[in-house]
FIDREN-751633 format. One line per 5 residues: number of its first residue (from 1); their letters; for each residue x, y, z of N, C-alpha, C. Coordinates in steps of 0.05 Angstrom, whole numbers, plus 32768, in hexadecimal, padded with zeros to 4 digits. Example, Ala and Ser with C-alpha at 12.3 -4.5 7.8 and 13.67 -1.06 7.14 Angstrom:
BEGIN
1> AS> 8108,7F8E,809C,80F6,7FA6,809C,8108,7FBE,809C; 8101,7FD3,808E,8111,7FEB,808F,8102,8001,809D
***
This chain:
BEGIN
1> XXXXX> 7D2F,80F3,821C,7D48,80FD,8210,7D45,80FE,81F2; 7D47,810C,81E6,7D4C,8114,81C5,7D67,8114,81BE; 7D61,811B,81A1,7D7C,8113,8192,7D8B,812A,819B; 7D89,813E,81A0,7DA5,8151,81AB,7DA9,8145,81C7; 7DA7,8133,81D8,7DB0,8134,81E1,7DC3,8113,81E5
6> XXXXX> 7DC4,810D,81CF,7DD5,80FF,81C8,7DED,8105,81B8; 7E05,80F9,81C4,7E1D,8102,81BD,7E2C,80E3,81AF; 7E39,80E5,819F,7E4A,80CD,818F,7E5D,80CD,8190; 7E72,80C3,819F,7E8D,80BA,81A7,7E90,80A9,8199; 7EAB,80A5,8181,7EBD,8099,8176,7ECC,808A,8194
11> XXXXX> 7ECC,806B,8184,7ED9,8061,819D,7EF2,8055,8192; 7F14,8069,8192,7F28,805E,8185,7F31,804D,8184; 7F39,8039,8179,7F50,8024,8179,7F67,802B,8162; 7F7B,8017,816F,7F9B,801F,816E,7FA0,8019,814B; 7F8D,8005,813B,7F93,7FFB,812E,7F73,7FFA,8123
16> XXXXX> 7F64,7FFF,8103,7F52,7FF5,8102,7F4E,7FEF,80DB; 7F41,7FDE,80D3,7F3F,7FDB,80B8,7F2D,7FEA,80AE; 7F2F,7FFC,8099,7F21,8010,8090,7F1C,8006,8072; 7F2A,7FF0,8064,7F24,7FF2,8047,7F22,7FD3,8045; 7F0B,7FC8,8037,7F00,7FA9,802F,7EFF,7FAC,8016
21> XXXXX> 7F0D,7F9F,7FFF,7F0C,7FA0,7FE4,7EFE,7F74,7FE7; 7EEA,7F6F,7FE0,7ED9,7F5F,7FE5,7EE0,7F4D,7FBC; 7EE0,7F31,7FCA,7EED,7F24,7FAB,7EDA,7F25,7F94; 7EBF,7F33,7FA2,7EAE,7F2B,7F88,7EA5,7F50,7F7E; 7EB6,7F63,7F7C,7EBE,7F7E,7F7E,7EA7,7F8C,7F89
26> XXXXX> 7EA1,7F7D,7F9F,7E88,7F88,7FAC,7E9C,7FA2,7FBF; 7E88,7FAA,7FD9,7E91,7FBE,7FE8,7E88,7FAB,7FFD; 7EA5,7FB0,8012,7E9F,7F99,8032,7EA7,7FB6,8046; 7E96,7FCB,8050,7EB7,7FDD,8057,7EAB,7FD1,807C; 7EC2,7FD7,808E,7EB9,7FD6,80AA,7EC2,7FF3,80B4
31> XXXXX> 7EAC,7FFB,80CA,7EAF,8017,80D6,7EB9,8016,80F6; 7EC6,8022,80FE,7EC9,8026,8122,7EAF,8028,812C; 7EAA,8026,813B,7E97,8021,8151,7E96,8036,815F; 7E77,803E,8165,7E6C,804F,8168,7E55,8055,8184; 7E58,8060,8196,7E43,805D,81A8,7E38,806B,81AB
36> XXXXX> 7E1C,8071,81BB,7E02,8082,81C4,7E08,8087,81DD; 7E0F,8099,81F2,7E0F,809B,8204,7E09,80BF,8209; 7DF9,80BE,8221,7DF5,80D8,8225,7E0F,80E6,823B; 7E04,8104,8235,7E1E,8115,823B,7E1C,8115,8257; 7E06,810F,825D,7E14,810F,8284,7E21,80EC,8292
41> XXXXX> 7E1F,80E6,827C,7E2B,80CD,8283,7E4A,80CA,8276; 7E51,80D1,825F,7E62,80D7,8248,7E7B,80E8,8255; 7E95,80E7,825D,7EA8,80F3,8261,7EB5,80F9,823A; 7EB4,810E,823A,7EC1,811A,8224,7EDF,8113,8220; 7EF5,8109,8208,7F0D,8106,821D,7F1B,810D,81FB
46> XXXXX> 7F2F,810E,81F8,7F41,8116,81DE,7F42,8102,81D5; 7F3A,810D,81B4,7F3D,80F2,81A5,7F52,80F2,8192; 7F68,80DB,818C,7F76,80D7,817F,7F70,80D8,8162; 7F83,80EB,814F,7F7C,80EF,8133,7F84,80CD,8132; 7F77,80CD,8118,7F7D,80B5,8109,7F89,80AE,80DD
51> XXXXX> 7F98,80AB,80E7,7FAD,80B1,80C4,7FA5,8091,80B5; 7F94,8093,809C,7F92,807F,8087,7FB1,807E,8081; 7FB4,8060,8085,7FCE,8051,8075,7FCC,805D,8054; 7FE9,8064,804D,7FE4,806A,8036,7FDE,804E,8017; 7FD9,8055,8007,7FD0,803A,7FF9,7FCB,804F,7FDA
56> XXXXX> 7FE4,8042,7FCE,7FE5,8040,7FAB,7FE1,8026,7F9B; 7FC9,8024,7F8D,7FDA,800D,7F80,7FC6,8003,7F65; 7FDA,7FFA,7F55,7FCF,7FF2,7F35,7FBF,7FE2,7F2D; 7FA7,7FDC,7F25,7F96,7FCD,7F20,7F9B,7FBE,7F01; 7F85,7FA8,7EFC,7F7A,7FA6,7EE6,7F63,7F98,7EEA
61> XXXXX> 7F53,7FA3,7ECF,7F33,7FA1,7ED1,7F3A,7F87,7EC0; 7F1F,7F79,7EBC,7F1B,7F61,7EA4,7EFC,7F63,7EA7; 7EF8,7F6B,7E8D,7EE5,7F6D,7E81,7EC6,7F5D,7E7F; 7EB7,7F52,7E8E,7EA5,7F3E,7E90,7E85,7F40,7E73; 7E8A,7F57,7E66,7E7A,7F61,7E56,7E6E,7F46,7E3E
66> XXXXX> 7E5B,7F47,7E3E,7E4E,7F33,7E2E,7E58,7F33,7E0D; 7E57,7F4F,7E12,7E5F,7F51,7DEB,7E7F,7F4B,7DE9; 7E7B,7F42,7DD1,7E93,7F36,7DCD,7EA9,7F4A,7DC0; 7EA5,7F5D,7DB6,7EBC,7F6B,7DB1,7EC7,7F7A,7DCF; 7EB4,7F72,7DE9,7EC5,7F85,7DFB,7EC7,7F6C,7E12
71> XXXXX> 7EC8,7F55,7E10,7EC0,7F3D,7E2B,7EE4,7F3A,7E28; 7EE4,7F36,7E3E,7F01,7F31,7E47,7F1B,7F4B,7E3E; 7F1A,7F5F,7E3D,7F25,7F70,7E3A,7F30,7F83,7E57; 7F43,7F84,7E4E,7F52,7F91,7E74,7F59,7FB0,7E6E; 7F58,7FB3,7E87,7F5F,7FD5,7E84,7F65,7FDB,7EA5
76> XXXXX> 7F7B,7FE5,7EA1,7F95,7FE8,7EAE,7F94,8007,7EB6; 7F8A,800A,7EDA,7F89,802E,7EE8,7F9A,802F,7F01; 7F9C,8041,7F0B,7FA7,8049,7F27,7F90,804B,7F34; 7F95,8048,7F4B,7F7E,804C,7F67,7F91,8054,7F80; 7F81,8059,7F9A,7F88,8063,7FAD,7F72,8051,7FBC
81> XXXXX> 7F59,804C,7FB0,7F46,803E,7FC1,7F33,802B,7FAD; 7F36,8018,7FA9,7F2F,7FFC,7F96,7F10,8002,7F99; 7F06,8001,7FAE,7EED,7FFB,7FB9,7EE0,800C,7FA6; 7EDC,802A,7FAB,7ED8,8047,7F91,7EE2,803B,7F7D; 7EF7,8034,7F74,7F01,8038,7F5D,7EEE,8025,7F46
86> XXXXX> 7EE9,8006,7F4F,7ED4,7FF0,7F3F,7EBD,7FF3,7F41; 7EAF,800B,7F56,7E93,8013,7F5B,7E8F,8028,7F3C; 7EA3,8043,7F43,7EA5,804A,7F1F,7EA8,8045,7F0C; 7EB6,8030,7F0C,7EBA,8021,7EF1,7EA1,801A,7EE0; 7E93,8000,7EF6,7E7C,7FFE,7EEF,7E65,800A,7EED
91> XXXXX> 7E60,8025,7EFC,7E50,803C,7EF9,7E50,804C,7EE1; 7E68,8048,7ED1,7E67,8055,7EBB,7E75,8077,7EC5; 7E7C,8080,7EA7,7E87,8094,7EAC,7E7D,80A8,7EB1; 7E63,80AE,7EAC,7E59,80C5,7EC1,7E63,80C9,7EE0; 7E67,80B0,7EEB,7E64,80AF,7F09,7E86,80A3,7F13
96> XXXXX> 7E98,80AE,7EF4,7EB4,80AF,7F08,7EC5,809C,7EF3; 7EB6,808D,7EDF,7ECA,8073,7EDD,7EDA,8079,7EC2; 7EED,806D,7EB4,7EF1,8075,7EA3,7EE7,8070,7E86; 7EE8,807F,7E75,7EE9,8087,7E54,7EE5,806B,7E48; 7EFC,8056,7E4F,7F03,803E,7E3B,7EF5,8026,7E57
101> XXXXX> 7EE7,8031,7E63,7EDB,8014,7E70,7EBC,8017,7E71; 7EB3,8030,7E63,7E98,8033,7E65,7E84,8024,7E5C; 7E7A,801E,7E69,7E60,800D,7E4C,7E69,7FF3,7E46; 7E81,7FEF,7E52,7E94,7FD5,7E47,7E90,7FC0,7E59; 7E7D,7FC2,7E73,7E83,7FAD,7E8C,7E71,7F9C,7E81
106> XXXXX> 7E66,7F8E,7E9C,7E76,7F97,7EB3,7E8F,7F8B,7EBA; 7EA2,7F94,7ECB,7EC1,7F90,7ECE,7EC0,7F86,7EE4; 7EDC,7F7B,7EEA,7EE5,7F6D,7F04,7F01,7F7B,7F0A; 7F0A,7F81,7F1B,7F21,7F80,7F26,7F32,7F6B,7F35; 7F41,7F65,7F1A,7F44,7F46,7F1B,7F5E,7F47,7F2B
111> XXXXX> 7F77,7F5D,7F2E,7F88,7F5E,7F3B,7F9A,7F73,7F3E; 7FA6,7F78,7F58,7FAF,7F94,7F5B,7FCB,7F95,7F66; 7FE5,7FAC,7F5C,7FF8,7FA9,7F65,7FF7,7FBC,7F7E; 7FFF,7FC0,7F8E,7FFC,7FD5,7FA9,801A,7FD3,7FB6; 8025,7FE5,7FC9,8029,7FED,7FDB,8045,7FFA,7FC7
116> XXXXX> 803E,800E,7FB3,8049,8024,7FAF,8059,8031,7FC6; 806D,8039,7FC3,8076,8047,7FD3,806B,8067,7FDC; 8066,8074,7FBE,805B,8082,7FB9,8048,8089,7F9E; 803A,809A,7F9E,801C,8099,7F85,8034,809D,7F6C; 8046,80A9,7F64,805A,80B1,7F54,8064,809F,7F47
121> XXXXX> 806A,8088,7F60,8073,8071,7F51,805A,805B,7F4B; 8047,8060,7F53,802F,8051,7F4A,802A,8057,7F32; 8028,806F,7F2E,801E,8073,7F0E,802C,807B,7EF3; 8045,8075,7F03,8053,8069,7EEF,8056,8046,7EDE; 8054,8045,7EF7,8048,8023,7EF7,8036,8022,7EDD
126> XXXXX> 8022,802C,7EE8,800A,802A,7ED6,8008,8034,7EB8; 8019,8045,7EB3,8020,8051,7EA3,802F,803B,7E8C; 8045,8030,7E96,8050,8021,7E85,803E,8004,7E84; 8034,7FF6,7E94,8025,7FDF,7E95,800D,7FE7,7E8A; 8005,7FFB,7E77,7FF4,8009,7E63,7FF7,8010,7E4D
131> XXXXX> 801C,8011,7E4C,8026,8013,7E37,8043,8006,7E31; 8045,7FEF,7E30,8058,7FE5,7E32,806E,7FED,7E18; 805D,7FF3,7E07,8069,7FF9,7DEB,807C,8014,7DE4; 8078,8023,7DFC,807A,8040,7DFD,8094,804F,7E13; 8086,8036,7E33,8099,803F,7E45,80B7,8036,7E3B
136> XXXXX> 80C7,804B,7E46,80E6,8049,7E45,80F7,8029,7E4F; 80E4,802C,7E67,80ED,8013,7E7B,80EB,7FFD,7E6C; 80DB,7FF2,7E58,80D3,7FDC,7E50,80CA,7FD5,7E31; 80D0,7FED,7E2A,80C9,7FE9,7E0F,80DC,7FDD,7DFA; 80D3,7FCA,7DEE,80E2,7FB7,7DDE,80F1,7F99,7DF1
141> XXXXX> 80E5,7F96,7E08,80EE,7F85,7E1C,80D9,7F74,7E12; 80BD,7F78,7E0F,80A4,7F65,7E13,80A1,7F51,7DF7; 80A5,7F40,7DF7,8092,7F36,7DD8,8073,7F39,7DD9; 8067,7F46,7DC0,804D,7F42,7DC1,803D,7F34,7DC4; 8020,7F3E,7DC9,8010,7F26,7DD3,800F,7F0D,7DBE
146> XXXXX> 800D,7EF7,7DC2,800C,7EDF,7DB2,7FF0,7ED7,7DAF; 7FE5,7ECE,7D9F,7FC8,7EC3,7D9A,7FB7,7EB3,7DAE; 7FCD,7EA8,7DB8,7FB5,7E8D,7DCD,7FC1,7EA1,7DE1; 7FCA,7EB7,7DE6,7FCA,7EC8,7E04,7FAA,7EDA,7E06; 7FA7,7ED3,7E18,7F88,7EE8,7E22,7F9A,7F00,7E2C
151> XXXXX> 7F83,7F17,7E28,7F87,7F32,7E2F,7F99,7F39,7E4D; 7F8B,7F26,7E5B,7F95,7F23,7E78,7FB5,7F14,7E7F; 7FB7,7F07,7E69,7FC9,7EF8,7E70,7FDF,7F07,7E61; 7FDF,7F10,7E51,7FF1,7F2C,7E4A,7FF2,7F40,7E56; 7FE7,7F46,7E66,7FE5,7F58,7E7D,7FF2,7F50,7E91
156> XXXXX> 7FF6,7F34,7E9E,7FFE,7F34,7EB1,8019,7F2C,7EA6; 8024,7F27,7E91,8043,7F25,7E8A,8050,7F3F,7E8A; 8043,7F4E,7E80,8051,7F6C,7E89,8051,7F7B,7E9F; 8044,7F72,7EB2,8044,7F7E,7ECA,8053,7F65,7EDA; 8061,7F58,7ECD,8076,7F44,7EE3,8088,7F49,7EDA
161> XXXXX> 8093,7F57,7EB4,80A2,7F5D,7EB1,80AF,7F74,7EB9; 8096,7F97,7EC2,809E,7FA1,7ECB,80A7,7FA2,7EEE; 809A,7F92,7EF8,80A0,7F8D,7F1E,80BC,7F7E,7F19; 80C7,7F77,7F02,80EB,7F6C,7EFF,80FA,7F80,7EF9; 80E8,7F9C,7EF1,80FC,7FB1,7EE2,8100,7FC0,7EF6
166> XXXXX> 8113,7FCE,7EF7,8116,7FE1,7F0D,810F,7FFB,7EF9; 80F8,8012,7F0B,810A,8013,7F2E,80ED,8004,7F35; 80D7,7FFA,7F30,80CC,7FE7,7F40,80D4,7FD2,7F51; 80EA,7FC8,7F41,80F3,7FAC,7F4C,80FA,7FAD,7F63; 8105,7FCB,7F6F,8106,7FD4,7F81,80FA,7FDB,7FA6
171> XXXXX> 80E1,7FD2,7F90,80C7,7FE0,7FA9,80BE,7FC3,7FB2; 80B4,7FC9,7FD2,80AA,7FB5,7FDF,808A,7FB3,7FD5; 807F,7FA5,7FC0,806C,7FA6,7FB9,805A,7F8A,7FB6; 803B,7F8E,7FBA,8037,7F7F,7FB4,801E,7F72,7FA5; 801E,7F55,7F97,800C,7F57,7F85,7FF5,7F44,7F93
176> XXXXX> 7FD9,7F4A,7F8B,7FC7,7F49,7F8F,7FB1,7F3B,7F88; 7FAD,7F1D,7F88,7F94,7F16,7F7D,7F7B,7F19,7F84; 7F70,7F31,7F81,7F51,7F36,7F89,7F3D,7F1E,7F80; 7F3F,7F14,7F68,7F32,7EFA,7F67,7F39,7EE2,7F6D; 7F40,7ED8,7F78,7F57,7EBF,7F7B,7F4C,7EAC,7F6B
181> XXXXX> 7F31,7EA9,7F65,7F30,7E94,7F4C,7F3C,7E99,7F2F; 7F39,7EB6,7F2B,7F47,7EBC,7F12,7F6C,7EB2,7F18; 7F74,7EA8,7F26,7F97,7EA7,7F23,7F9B,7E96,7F10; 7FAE,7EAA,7F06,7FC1,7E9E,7EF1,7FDE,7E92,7EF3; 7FEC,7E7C,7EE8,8006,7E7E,7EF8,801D,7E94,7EEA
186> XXXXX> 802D,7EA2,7EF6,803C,7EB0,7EE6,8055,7EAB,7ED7; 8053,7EB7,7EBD,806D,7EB3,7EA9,8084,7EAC,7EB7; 808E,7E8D,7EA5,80A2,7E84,7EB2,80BA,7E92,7EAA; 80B9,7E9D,7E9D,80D4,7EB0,7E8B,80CE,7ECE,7EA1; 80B9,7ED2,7EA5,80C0,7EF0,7EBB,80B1,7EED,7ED3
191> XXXXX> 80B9,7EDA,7EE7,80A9,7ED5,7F00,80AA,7EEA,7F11; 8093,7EE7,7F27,808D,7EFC,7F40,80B5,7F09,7F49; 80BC,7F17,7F4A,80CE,7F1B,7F5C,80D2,7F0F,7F74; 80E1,7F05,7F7F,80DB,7EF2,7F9F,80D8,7F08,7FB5; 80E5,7F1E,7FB6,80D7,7F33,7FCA,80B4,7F3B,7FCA
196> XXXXX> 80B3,7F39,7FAB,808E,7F46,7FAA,807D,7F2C,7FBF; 8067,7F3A,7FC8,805D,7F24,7FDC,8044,7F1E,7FC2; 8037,7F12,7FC7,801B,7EFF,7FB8,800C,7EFE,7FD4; 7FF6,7F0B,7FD4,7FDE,7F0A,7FDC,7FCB,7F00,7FC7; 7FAE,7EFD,7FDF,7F9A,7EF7,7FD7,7F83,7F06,7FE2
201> XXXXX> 7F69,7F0B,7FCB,7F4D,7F0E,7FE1,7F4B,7F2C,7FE4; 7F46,7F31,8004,7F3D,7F4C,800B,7F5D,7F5F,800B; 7F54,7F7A,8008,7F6D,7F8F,800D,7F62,7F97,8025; 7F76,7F96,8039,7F71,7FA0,8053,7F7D,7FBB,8052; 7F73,7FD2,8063,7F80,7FED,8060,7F81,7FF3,8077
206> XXXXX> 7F92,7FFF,8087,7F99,8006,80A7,7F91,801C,80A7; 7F93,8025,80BD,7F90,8048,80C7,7FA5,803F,80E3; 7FAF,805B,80E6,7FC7,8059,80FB,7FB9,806A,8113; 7FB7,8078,8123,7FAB,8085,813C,7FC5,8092,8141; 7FC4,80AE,814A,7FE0,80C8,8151,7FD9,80C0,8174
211> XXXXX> 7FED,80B2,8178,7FE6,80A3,8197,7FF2,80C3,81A9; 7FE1,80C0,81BF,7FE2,80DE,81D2,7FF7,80DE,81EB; 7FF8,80C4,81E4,8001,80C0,820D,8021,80BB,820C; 8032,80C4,8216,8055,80CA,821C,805F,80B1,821A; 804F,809B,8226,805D,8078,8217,8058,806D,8200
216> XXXXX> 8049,807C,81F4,8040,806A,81DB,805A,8075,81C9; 8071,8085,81D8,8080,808F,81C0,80A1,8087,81CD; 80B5,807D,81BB,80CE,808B,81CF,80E4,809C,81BC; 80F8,809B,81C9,8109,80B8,81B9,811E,80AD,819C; 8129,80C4,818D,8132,80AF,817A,814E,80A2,8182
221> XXXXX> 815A,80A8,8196,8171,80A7,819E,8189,80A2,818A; 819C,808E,8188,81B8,808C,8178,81B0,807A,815F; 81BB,8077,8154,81B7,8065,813A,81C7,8048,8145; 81C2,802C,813C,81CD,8025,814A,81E2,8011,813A; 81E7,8019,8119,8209,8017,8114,821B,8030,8112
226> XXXXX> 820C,804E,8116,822B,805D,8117,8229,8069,813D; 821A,8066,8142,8214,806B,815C,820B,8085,8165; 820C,8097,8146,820D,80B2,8151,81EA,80B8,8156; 81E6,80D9,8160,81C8,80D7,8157,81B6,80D9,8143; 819A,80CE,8150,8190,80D7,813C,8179,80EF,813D
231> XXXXX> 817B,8107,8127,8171,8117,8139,815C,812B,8126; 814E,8117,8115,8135,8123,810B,812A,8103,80FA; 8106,810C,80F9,8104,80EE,80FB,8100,80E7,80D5; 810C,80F3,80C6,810F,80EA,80AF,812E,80E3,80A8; 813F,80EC,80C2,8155,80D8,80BF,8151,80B4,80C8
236> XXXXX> 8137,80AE,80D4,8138,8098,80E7,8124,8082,80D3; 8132,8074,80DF,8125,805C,80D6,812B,803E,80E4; 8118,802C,80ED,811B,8018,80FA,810F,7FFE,80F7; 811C,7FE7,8105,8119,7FCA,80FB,80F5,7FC8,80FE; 80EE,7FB8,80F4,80CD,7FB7,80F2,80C9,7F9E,8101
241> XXXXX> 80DB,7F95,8110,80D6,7F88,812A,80CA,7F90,8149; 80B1,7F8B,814C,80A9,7F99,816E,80C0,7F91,8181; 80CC,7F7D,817E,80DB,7F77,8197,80FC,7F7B,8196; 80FF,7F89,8176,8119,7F9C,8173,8113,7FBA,8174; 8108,7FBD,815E,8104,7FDC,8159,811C,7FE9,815A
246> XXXXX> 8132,7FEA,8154,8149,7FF3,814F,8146,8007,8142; 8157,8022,8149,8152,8033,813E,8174,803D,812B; 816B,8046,8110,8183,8044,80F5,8179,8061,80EE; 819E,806D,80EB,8190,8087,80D0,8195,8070,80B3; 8179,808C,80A9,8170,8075,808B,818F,806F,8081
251> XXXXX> 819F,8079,807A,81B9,8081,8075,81D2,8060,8074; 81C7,806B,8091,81D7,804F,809E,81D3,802F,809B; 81B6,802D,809E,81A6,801D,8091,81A9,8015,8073; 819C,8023,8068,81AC,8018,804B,81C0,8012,8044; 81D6,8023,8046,81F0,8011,8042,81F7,7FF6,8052
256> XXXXX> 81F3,7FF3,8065,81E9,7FD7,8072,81E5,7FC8,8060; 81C5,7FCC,805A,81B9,7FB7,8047,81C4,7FB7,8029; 81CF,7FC7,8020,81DD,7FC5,8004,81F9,7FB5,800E; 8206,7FB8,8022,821B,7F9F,8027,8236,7F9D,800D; 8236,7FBB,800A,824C,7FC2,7FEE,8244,7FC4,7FD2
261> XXXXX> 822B,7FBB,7FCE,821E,7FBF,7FBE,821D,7FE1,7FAE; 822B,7FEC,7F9A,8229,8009,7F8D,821C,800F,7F84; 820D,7FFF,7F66,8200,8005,7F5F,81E1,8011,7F5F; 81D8,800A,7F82,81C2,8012,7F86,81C2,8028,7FA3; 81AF,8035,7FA6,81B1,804B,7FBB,81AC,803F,7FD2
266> XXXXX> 8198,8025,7FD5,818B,801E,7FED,8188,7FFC,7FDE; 817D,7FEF,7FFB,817F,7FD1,7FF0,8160,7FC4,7FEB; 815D,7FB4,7FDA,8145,7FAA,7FDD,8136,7FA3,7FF2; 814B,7F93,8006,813C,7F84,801E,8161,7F7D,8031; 815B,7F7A,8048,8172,7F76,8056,816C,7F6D,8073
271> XXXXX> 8176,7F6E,807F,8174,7F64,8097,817B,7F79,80B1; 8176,7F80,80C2,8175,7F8B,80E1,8196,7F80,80EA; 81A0,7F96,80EF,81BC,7F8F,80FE,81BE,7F8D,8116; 81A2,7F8F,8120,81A8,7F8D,8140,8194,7F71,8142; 817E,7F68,8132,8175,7F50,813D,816F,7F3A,8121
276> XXXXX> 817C,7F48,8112,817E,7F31,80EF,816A,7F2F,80E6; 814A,7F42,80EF,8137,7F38,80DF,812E,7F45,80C0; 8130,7F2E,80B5,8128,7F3C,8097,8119,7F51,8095; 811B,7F67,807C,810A,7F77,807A,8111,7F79,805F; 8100,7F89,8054,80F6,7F90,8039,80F3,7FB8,8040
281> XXXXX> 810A,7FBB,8033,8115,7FE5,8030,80EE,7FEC,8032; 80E1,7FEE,801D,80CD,7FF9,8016,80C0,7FF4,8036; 80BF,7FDA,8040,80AC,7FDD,8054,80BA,7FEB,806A; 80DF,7FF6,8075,80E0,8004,807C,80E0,8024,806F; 80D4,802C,8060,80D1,804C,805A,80BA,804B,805C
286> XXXXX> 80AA,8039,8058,8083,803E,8063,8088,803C,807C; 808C,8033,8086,8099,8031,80A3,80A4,8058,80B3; 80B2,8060,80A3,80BF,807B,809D,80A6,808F,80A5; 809A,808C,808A,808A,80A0,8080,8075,809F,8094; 8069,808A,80A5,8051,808B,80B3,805A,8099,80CE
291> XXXXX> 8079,8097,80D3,807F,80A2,80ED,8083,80BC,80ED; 808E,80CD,80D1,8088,80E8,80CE,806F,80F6,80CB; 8059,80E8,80BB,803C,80E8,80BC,8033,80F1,80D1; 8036,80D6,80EA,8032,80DC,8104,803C,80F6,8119; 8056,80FE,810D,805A,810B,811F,8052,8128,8112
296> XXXXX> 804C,812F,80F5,803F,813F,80F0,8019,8149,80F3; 8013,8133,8105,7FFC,8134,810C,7FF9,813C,8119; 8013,8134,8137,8007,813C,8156,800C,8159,8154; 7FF9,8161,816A,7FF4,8177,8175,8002,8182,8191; 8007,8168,819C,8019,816A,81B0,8032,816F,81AB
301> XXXXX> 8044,8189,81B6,8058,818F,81B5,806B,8183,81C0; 8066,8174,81D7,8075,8168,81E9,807F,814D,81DA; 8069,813D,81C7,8077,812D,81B4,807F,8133,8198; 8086,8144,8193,8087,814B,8180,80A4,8141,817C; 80B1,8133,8166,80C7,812F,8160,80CF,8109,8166
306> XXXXX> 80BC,8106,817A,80C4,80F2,8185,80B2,80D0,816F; 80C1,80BA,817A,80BD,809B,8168,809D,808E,8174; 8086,808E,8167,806C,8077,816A,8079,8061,8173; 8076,8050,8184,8081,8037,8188,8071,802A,8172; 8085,8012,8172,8078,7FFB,815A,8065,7FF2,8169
311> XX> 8045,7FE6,8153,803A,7FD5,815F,8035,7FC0,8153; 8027,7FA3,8168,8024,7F89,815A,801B,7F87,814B
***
C-alpha cells in the first residue's frame, strides 16, 4: 500500500484545547488526533465544523534586554493569539513584531487582560493603558510615575485603574499572570475589581464543534420571566448552569439583574431566576454570541434556528 492509498480522518471531539501560552513564552500548542487507516477499512462519515472560541486580549511585554537604557521597559499591544504575538516580538520586526520592541529584547509577556467581549473594546483598552495621559476615560485620574515605581509597576496601576473605569468595569474580564513569579500585589488605592477573575500560567483556548445530531440541540421555547416567546436566537439568552439552562430574552434578563438599577443598560453580574446561580452578564453574551456563531455554521436546515445544549 502507498501513500495514496492512505486516507486521514480527523477524529472530533465535543470540546478540545487549541491554544498553550507556556510561562516561559515558549510555544506548548496540542493538536486533535489523527489516524492512518485505509479506505477499505475506513467508513467515510460527516464531519462536524469546528468554531475557535473567540479570544481578545491586552498584553504587556517587560523588557529582559541587557542594555540598560532598554532592560525592564514594557510595552503594551493587542493580540488575538499570545503564542504569534511573543514569537514576533522577539523575531524582530521584519518577521511581524513591532517598531518600539525591536532590537530591545528579549521580552516576556509578563501579563495579559482577556476575555474582551469584543476586539473594539479590546483596543480600546490598549489604547488608553498606552496612553493614560491622553485617553478621555482617565486622563488626569492617574498620578505619575514616582521614582522607586518600576516601569511595570506603573503599568499595572493603570490598568487596575482602568478595569475600575467604566465601560470596562463593566466586562467579565480577566487578568492574567503568564509569569506567576513575576506577581505583583495590586494598588491598594485601585484594587482588582471583585468580578475580574485572577488567573495564572497557561491560556487555555476552546474550539466548540456545530454538533449534527437533533439531541444535541433543543427549541428556544418561552422566556421564563415574561413567559412569552422566544423567537430568534439573538433575543435568547440562558443560565450557564447544565442542570438549569433556563432560557431569558436578553431583555428580560437584564432588567432582572439591574433589580431597578437606571443608570445602567444591563447588570454586571446577577443571578438566574429560576435556579439563583450567579453569573457574570459578559459570560452570558459570550454565551450569546457562540450560540448564533453556531447556528450560523450549520448547514442543516432542519436545525437551523434552534439552542446547542450546554455542555460540562
Amino acid at each position: 500500500m502507498d501513500d495514496s492509498d492512505i486516507v486521514i480522518l480527523d477524529l472530533p471531539e465535543q470540546r478540545s484545547m487549541k491554544l498553550l501560552f507556556s510561562e516561559d513564552s515558549g510555544v506548548n500548542q496540542s493538536y486533535e488526533a489523527k489516524a492512518l487507516l485505509s479506505p477499505l477499512k475506513a467508513k467515510l462519515t460527516k464531519t462536524a465544523k469546528v468554531l475557535n472560541d473567540e479570544f481578545f486580549g491586552v498584553y504587556c511585554l517587560v523588557s529582559r534586554s541587557s542594555l540598560r537604557q532598554y532592560k525592564n521597559r514594557c510595552y503594551i499591544g493587542f493580540t488575538v493569539d499570545p503564542n504569534r504575538r511573543i514569537r514576533q516580538h522577539n523575531a524582530g520586526r521584519e518577521k511581524g513584531g513591532a517598531r518600539k520592541t525591536d532590537n530591545r529584547g528579549p521580552w516576556d509577556m509578563v501579563c495579559i487582560i482577556h476575555d474582551f467581549p469584543n476586539s473594539i473594546a479590546a483596543l480600546r483598552f490598549e489604547w488608553a493603558w498606552q496612553n493614560p495621559d491622553k485617553s478621555r476615560v482617565i486622563k488626569g485620574l492617574i498620578p505619575k510615575k514616582t521614582r522607586k515605581e518600576t516601569p511595570f509597576a506603573y503599568r499595572l496601576r493603570i490598568a487596575c485603574h482602568l478595569m475600575n473605569t467604566r465601560p470596562w468595569n463593566s466586562f467579565a474580564l480577566t487578568f492574567r499572570w503568564l509569569l506567576p513569579l513575576e506577581e505583583q500585589p495590586f494598588p491598594e488605592e485601585v484594587p482588582l475589581p471583585p468580578h475580574v477573575r485572577k488567573k495564572y500560567g497557561l491560556i487555555e483556548k476552546s474550539t466548540c464543534q456545530v454538533p449534527l445530531e437533533r439531541d444535541c440541540y433543543v427549541e428556544k421555547g418561552n422566556c421564563r420571566l415574561c413567559g412569552e416567546g422566544i423567537h430568534t436566537l439573538s433575543q435568547l439568552v440562558r443560565c450557564p448552569s447544565v442542570l438549569c439552562a433556563a432560557h431569558y430574552h436578553t431583555r428580560c434578563l437584564a432588567l432582572d439583574g439591574l433589580d431597578g438599577e437606571r443608570q445602567l443598560l444591563y447588570p454586571v453580574k446577577g443571578y438566574c431566576p429560576q435556579c439563583s446561580r450567579a453569573y457574570l452578564w459578559g459570560d452570558i453574551i459570550k454565551d450569546q454570541r457562540m450560540i448564533i456563531r453556531v447556528d450560523e455554521a450549520q448547514n442543516n436546515d432542519f436545525l437551523k434556528g434552534l439552542v446547542p445544549r450546554l455542555l460540562n
